[in-house]
C-alpha positions in Angstrom: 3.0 77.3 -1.8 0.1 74.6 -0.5 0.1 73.5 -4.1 3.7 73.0 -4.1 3.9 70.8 -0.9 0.9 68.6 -2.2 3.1 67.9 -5.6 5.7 67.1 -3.8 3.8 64.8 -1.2 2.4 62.9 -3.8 6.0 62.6 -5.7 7.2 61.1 -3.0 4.3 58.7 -2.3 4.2 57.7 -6.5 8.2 57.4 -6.0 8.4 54.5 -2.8 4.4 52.8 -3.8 6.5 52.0 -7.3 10.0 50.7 -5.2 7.3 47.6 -3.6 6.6 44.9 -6.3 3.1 43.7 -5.6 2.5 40.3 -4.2 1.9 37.7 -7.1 -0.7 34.9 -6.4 0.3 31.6 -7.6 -2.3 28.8 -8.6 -0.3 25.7 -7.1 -0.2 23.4 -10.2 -1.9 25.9 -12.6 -5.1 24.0 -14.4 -4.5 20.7 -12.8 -4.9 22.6 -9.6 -3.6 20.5 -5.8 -4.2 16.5 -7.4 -2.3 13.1 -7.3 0.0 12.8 -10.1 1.5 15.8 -10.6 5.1 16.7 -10.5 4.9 20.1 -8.1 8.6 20.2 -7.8 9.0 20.7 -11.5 6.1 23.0 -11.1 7.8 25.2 -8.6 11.3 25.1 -10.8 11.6 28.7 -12.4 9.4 30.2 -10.2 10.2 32.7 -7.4 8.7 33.3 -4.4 8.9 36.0 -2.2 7.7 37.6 0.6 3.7 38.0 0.9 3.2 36.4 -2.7 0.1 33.8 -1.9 -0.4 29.8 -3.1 -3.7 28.8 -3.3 -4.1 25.4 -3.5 -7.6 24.3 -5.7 -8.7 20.7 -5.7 -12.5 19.4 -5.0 -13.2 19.1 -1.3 -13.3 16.3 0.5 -10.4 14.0 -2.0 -7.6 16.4 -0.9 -6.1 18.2 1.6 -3.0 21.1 2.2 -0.7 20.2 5.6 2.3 23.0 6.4 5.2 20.7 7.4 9.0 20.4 8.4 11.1 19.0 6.3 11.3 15.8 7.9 7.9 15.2 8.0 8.0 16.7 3.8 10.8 13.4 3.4 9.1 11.4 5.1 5.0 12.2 4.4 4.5 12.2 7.8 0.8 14.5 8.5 0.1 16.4 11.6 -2.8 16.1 13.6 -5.8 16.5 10.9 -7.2 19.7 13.4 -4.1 21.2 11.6 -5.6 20.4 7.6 -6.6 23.3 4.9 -9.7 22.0 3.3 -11.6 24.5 2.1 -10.6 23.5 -2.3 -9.2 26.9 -2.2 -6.7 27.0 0.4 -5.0 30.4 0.4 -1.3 30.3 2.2 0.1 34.1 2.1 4.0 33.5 2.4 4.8 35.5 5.6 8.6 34.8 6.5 11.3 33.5 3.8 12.7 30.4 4.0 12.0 26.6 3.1 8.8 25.9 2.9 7.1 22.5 2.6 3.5 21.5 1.7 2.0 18.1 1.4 -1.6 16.4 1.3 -2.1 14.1 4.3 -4.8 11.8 2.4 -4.1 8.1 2.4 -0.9 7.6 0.5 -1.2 10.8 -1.8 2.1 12.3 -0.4 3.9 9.2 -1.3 2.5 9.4 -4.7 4.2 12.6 -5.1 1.1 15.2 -4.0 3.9 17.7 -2.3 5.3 20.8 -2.7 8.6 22.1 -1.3 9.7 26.0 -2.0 12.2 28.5 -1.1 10.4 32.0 -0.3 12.9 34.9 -0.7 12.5 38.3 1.2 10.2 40.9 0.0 10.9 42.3 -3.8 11.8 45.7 -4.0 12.3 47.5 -7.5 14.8 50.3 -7.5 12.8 53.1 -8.6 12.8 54.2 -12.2 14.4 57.4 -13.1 12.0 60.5 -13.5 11.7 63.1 -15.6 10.8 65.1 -12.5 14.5 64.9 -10.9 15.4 67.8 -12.6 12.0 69.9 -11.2 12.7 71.7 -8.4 10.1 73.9 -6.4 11.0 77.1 -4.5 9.6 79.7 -2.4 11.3 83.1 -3.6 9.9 85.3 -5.7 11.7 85.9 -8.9 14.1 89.4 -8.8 13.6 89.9 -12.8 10.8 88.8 -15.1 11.6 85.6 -17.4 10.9 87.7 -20.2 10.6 91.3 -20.9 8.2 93.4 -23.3 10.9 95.2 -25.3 
């Protein structure tokens, strides 16, 4: 009987860990990385974001930097106070909310020069599960009145 309530504990853990997709990481800009020059809304195009995926924005520290804006301040390149800057070269940004989402880099003109990203984060994926063989199992308690199979 134990063995029968594990089994089915861990079905039904296997069953909803399988219904969350797993967050995907995105390297903003791939191999060219967070630089001046680069066309991040064509980048971003075919791409979807959801819900606890991460960006991480790679460039060499000190010639860039990542600013969360509006999107005023995305339109217009306008930076916020630099106490508010990413700046480590390998800014991580998990996507908490969905939603626009803007990005820019508040050194000298690189904004203008097209060093921004703008994204739409969707809610959380979820999978429907897959169909299991299992479905048909079922587990019960009695005790069987007749053998399955008989000796004569």
């Amino acid at each position: 009987m134990a063995f029968g309530r594990v089994f089915v504990l861990l079905l039904a853990i296997a069953v909803f860990a399988s219904t969350v997709t797993s967050a995907t990481k995105f390297i903003v800009g791939d191999d060219s990385g967070w630089t001046v020059g680069f066309d991040y809304q064509a980048w971003a195009k075919g791409k979807v974001f959801h819900v606890g995926d991460k960006l991480v924005f790679q460039y060499p520290v000190g010639a860039h930097n990542v600013f969360k804006v509006n999107g005023t301040a995305f339109q217009n390149c306008q930076k916020p106070p630099l106490s508010e800057a990413l700046t480590t070269g390998n800014d991580v940004i998990v996507l908490a909310t969905p939603g626009r989402k803007w990005y820019i880099c508040g050194v000298r003109n690189h904004c203008n020069y097209g060093q921004k990203l703008a994204i739409t984060v969707l809610p959380q994926a979820v999978e429907a599960p897959a169909p299991s063989p299992l479905y048909a199992m079922t587990y019960s308690t009695k005790k069987a009145k007749r053998p399955f199979f008989s000796t004569n």
